[in-house]
C-alpha positions in Angstrom: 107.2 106.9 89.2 106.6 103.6 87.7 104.0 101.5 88.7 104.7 97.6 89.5 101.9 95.4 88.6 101.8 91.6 88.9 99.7 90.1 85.7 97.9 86.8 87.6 96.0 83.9 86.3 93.7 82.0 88.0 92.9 78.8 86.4 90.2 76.5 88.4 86.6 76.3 88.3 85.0 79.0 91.0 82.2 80.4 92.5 82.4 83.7 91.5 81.4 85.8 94.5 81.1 84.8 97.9 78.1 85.7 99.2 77.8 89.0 100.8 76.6 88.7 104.2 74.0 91.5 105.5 75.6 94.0 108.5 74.4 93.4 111.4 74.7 95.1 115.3 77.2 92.4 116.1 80.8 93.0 113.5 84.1 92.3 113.9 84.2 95.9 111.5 83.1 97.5 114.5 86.5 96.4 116.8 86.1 94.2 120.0 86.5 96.7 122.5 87.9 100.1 120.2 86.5 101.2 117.0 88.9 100.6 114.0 88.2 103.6 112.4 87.8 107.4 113.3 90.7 109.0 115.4 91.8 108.0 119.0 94.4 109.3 121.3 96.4 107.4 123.2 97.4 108.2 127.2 101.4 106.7 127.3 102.6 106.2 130.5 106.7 105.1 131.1 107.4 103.1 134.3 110.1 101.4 135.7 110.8 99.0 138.5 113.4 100.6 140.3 114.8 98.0 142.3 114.7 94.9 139.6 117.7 92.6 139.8 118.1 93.2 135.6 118.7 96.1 134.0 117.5 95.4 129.8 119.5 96.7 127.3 117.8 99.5 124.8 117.7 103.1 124.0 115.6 103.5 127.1 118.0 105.2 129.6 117.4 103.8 133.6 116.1 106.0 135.6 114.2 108.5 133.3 112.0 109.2 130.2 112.9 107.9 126.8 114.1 110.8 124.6 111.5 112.5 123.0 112.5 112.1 119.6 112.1 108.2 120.0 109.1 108.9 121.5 107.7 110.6 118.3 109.5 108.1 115.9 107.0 106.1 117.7 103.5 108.2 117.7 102.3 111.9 116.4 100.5 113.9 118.7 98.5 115.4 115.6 97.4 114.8 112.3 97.2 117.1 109.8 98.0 114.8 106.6 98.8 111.8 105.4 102.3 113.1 103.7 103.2 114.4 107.6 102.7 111.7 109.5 106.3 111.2 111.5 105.2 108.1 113.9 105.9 104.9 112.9 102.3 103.3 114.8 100.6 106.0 113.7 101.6 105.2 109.9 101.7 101.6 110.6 97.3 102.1 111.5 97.0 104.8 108.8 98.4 103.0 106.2 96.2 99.8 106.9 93.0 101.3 107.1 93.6 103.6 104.0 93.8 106.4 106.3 90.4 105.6 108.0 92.0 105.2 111.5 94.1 107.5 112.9 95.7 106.7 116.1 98.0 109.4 118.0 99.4 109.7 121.6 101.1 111.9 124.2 102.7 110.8 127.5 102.4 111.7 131.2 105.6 114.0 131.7 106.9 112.2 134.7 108.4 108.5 134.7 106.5 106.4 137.2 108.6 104.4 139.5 108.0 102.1 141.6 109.4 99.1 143.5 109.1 95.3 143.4 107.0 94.8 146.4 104.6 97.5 144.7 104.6 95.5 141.2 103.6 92.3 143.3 100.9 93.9 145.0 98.8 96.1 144.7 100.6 95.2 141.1 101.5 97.1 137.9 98.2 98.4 137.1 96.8 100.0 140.2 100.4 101.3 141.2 101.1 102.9 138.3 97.0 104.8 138.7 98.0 105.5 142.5 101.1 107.6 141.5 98.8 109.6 138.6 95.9 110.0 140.7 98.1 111.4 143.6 98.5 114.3 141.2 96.7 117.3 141.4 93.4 117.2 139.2 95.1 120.9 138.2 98.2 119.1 136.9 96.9 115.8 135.5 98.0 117.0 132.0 100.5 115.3 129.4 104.0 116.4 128.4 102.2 118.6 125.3 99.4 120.2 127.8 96.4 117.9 127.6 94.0 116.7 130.2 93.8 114.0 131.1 90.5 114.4 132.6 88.5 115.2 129.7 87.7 114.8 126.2 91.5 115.2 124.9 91.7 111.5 125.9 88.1 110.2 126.2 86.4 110.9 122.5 84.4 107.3 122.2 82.1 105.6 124.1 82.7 101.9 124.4 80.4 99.4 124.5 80.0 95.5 124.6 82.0 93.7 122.3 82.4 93.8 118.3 79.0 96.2 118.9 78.9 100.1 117.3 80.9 102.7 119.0 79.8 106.3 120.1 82.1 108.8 119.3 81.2 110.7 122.5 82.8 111.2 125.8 81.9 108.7 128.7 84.3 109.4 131.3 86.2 106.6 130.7 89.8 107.2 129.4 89.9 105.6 125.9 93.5 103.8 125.8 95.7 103.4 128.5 99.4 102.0 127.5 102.0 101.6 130.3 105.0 101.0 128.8 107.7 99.2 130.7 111.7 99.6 131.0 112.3 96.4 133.1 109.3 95.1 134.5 110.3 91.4 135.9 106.2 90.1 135.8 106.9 90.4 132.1 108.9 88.7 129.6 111.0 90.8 127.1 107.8 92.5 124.5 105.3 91.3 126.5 102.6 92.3 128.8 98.6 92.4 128.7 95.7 94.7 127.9 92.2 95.1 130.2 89.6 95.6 127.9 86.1 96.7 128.4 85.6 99.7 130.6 88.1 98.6 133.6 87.2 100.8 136.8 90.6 102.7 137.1 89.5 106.3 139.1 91.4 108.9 138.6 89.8 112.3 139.9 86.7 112.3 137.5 87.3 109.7 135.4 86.1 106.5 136.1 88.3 104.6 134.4 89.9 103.3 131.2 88.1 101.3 128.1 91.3 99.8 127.5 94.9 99.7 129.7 97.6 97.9 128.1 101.0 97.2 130.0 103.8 95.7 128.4 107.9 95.8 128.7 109.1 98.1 125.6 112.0 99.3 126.6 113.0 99.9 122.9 109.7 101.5 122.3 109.5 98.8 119.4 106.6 99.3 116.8 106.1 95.8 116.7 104.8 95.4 120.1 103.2 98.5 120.7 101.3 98.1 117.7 100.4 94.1 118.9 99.2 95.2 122.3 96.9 97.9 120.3 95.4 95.8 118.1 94.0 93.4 120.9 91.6 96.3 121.4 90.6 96.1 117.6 90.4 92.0 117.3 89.9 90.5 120.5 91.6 88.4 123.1 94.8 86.0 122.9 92.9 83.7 120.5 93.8 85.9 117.8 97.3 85.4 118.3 98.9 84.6 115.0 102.5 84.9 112.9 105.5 83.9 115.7 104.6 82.3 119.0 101.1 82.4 118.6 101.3 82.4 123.0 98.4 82.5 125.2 96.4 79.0 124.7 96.1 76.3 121.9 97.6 76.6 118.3 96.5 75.0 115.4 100.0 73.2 114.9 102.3 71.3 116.6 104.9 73.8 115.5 105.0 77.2 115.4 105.6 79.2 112.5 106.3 82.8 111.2 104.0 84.8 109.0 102.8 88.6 109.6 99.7 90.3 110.9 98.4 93.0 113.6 98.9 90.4 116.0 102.0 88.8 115.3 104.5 88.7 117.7 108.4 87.0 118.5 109.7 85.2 115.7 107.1 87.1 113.0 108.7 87.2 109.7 107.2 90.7 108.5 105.5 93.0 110.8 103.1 94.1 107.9 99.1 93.6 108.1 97.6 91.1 106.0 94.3 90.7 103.9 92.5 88.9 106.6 93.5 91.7 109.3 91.6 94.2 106.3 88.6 92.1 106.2 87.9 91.5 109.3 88.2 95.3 110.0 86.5 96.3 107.2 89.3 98.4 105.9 88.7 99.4 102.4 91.0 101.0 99.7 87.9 103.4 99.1 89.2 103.0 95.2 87.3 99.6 95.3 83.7 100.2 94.2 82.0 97.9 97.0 84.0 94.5 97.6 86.5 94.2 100.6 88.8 91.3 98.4 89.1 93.1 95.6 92.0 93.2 92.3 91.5 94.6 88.7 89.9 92.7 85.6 93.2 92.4 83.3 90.9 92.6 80.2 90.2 95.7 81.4 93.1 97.5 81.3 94.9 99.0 79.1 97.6 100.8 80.8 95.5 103.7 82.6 95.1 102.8 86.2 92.0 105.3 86.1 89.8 103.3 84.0 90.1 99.8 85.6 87.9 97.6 86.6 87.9 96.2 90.0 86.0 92.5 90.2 85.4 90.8 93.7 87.8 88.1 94.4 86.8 86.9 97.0 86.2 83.5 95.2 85.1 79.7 95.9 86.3 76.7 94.7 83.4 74.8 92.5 81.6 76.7 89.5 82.9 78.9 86.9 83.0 82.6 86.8 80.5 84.8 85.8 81.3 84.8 82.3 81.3 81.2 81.9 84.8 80.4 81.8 87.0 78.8 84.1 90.4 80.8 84.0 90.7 84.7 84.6 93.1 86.8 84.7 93.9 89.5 87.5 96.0 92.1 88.0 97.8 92.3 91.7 98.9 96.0 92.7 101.5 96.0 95.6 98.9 94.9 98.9 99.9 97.7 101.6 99.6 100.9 98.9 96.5 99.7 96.9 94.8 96.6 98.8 94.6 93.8 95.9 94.1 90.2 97.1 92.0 87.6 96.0 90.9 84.9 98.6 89.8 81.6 97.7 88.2 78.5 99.5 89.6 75.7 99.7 87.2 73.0 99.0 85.9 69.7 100.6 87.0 70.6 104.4 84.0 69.7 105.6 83.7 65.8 103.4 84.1 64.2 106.8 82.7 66.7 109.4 80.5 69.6 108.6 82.6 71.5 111.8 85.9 71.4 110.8 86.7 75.0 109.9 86.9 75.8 106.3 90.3 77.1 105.3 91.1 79.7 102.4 94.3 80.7 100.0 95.4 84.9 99.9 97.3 85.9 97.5 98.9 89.2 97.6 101.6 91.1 96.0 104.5 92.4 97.8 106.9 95.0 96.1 108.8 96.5 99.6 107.9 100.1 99.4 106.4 100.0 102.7 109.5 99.8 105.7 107.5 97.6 107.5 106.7 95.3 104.8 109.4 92.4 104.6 113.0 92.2 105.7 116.1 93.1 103.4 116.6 89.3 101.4 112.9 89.3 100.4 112.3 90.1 97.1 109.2 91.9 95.3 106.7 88.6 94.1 103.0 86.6 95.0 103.3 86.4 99.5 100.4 83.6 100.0 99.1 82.0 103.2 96.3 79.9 104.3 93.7 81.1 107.1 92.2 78.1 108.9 88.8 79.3 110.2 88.6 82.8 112.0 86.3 83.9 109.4 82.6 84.4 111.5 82.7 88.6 111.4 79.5 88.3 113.2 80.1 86.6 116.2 81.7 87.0 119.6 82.4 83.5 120.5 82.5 81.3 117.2 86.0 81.7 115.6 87.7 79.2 117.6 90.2 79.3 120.3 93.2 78.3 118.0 95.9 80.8 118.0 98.1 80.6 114.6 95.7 80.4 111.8 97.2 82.2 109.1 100.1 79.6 107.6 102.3 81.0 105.4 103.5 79.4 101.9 106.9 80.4 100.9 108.2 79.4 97.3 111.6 77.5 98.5 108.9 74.4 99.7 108.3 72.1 102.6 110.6 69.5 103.5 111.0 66.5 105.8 113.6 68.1 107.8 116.8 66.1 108.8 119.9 66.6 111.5 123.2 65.9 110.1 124.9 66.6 113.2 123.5 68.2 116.5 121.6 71.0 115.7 122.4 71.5 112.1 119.4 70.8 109.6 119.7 69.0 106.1 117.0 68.8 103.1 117.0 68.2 99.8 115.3 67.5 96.8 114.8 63.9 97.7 113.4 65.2 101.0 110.3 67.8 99.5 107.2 67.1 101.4 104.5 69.9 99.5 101.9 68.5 102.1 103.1 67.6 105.8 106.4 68.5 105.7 107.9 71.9 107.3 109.4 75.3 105.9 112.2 78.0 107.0 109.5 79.9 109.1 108.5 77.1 111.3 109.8 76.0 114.5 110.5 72.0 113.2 109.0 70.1 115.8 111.1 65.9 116.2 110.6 63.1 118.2 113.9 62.6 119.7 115.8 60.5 122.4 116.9 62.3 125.5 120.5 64.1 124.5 122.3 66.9 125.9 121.2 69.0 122.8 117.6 68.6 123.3 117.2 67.7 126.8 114.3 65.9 126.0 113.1 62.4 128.1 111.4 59.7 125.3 108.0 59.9 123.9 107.7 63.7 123.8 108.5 66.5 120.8 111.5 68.4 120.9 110.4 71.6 119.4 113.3 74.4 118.8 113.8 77.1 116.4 116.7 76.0 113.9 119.5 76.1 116.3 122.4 77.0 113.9 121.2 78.2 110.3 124.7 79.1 109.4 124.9 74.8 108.9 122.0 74.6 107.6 122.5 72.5 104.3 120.5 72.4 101.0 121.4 69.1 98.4 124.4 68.9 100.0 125.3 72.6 100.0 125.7 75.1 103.0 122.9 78.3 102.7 125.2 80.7 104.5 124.3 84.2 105.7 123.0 86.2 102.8 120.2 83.7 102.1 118.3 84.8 105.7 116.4 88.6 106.2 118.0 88.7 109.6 121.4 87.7 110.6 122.4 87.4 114.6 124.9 87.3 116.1 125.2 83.3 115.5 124.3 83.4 112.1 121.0 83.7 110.0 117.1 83.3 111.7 115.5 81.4 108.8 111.6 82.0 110.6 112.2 85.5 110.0 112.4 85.3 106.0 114.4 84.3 103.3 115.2 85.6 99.6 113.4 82.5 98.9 109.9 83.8 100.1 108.5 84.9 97.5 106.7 83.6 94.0 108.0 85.4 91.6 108.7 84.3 87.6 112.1 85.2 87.8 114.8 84.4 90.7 118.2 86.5 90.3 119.5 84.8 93.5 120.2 81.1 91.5 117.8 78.6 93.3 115.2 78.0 90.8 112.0 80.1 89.9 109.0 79.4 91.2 106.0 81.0 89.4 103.0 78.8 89.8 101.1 77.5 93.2 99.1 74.2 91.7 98.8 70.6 92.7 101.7 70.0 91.2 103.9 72.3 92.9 105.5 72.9 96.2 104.1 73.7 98.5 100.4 72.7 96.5 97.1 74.9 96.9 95.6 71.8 99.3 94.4 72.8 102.3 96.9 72.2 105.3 97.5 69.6 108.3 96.1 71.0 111.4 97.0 69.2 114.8 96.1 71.0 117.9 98.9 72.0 120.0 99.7 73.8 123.3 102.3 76.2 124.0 104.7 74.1 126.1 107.7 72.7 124.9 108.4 69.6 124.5 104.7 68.1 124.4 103.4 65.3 124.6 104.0 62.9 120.9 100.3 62.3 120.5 98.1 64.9 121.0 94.0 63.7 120.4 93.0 64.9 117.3 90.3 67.8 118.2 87.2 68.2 116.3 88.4 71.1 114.6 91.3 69.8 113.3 91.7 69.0 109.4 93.6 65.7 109.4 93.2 64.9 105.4 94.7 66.2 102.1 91.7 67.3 99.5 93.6 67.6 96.4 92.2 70.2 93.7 92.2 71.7 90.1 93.5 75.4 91.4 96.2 76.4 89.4 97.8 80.1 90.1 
């Protein structure tokens, strides 16, 4: 098979190592409420609200249980190997953690149903434990003959958060997930998880460390595997890639990117480097460092004998050997891990609290299904993580959901309506430091119209309304430039064929191959105005102490 390697330079005057922090009791590596490594087993339970006014489309039948091959497309009930491993979310965790969490599942083998009143009150949660618990403690066992009632389903002991976990029995049900066909109190792929030993009695079990329920009725990977990974990073504030719901974002718009906890409008469903550091998932190839790509003067074409070097960098003094320009080589991100992180320097010039914001770089080749859509092509996928970077604190990472900004090589431009709902730029219109990009929600202060129904002195803020019009230097995109095409035309925040940094571009736009102060988008760190959820907002929002509201220009040349 032949291997793909991207040949990088990095050309700007670094710290060579950031400095390795001592472990301590309290780690993000050891998962907010659910360990991130080891094996767990997940309890599935399908529900319905029988009498909802709406029935949602899907390949989840009314009135009974979702076939049980989509149930396995979605989760294994064992391991045995990494080359058997059927389930999507099970593959999804496995491939992330370099096989160092392994997450499986079977389901109670009746669909609980229950009515609207029910849902209301006592409400989704204790309904659906009502109708379980009025089961014999003889019969409380899963479509595949587990308990439910012992250690099948109850193999760690929780404890308080981002703390070590016991892999020991407590009598508390590790992972409850209810998954929904049509429940109303939800919107479509969402829900909510209770975290942290949640009294939930059913015959000798005390209750559940974790009880997610959500509307799935697609049994989508994407927001199974969202709802999950709250247990593993934390609350709502972790919310990033898409919507970014639940609170306060760091932008006024929203934007695409990827991650665990992406969710609606994510352009990839794949993990990213900060979701690996901050779990402490290692490709155990790397001698120590979590950030980690090979020393190109090191190799000389045998993979076997490379050395790795920690690059996990910072801007400001030259690398070990003296010089001031290295050269690494990026292996595709999901199969081998390379990245290299850098910090961005002079956030805190003005205010030593603003949170300090770093560059990833990884390499994307599209083995993985999961990794980017169709139109993407193999090349450099950066982003920019503002703050979220404390592993050993509970509290101190900021409320701010959407910190992980995406850089795509087409640029950011001042966008422009040419008529109603259709979007201009141009070359005359690049904006490499304020302006937006295709995987942002554009965010414009408009005069109340039919189209954006919008009174004055507020932001309109809409995904691009119809990217089939959307218009480059005078020229229309059309379909085949978007990842996804609906049934209107092409969703631009879900990825273009003009992602990616690559040296070569087949598709005829131009070729971009270098992320510097003199390209666009630049390697300065980014705008940040806080912003809630609601839309349209208010035009001024205060500036909030965490917000970077200044461009530090740079020497980083990649």
């Amino acid at each position: 098979m032949k291997k793909i390697l991207y040949l990088l330079a990095v050309l700007l005057g670094l710290n060579s190592y950031q400095q390795q922090k001592a472990f301590c009791q309290i780690s993000s590596e050891n998962g907010a409420y659910l360990p991130p490594k080891g094996t767990i087993r997940i309890l599935i339970v399908f529900a319905e609200v029988v009498d909802a006014p709406y029935e949602w489309s899907g390949c989840w039948e009314p009135h009974q249980l979702p076939d049980e091959n989509a149930i396995r497309d979605l989760i294994d009930l064992e391991y045995t190997s990494a080359n058997n491993i059927h389930g999507r979310a099970t593959k999804y965790f496995h491939d992330a953690s370099f096989g160092q969490f392994i997450v499986l599942g079977d389901y109670w083998p009746e669909l609980i149903q229950i009515n609207k009143a029910t849902n209301v009150s006592p409400g989704p949660f204790t309904a659906v434990r009502n109708e379980i618990a009025a089961t014999p403690a003889a019969l409380c066992v899963t479509k595949n003959g587990l308990s439910i009632l012992g250690s099948d389903f109850d193999k760690i002991t929780s404890s308080s958060f981002y703390t070590p976990k016991t892999f020991a029995s407590d009598d508390y049900i590790d992972c409850i997930m209810i998954l929904w066909r049509n429940n109303p109190l939800y919107g479509p792929g969402s829900g909510q998880v209770l975290t942290g030993n949640t009294s939930y009695p059913i015959h000798t079990m005390i209750g559940a460390s974790s009880i997610g329920s959500f509307n799935d009725w697609d049994l989508g990977t994407l927001v199974f595997t969202h709802e999950f990974s709250h247990n593993l990073h934390g609350g709502n504030q972790f919310h990033t890639g898409g919507l970014g719901a639940g609170g306060t974002r760091y932008f006024i718009e929203k934007q695409g990117g990827c991650g665990l906890m992406a969710s609606q409008m994510q352009a990839s469903d794949r993990f990213t480097g900060w979701d690996r550091y901050r779990l402490g998932w290692k490709n155990p190839d790397h001698p120590v460092e979590l950030i980690a790509a090979a020393d190109a003067e090191t190799f000389h074409g045998d993979l076997s004998d490379i050395e790795y070097f920690n690059t996990d960098l910072v801007y400001g003094a030259p690398f070990p050997d003296g010089t001031n320009e290295k050269e690494f080589i990026l292996r595709d991100f999901i199969t081998y891990g390379d990245a290299i992180r850098i910090e961005l320097p002079y956030l805190k010039t003005f205010d030593a609290i603003t949170p300090d914001q770093f560059l990833w770089v990884e390499y994307h080749n599209g083995i993985a299904s999961y990794d980017y859509g169709n139109k993407n092509r193999p090349g450099l996928y950066p982003f920019i993580q503002i703050g979220k970077d404390d592993k050993e604190s509970t509290i101190d990472n900021g409320n701010q959901r959407n910190y992980t900004y995406p850089l795509v090589a087409f640029g950011r431009y001042d966008f422009s309506y040419y008529e109603p709902e259709k979007i201009e730029i141009s070359e005359s219109s690049e904006n490499p430091f304020t302006g937006y990009h295709f995987q942002v929600q554009p965010a414009f202060d408009m005069p109340p119209s039919p189209i954006n129904l919008s009174p004055i002195g507020v932001l309109a803020k809409e995904w691009i309304k119809d990217p089939t019009a959307v218009k480059y230097n005078g020229y229309l995109l059309g379909d085949d430039f978007y990842n996804y095409v609906n049934e209107i035309g092409g969703v631009p925040e879900k990825g273009t064929s003009q992602d990616a940094f690559t040296l070569f571009n087949p598709d005829g736009f131009f070729e971009m191959s270098e992320i510097s102060i003199g390209s666009n988008p630049p390697t300065t760190p980014v705008y940040t105005l806080t912003s809630d959820e609601s839309s349209p907002i208010p035009l001024y929002n205060p500036v909030g102490y965490h917000d970077n509201r200044h461009i530090f220009l740079n020497g980083l040349q990649i």
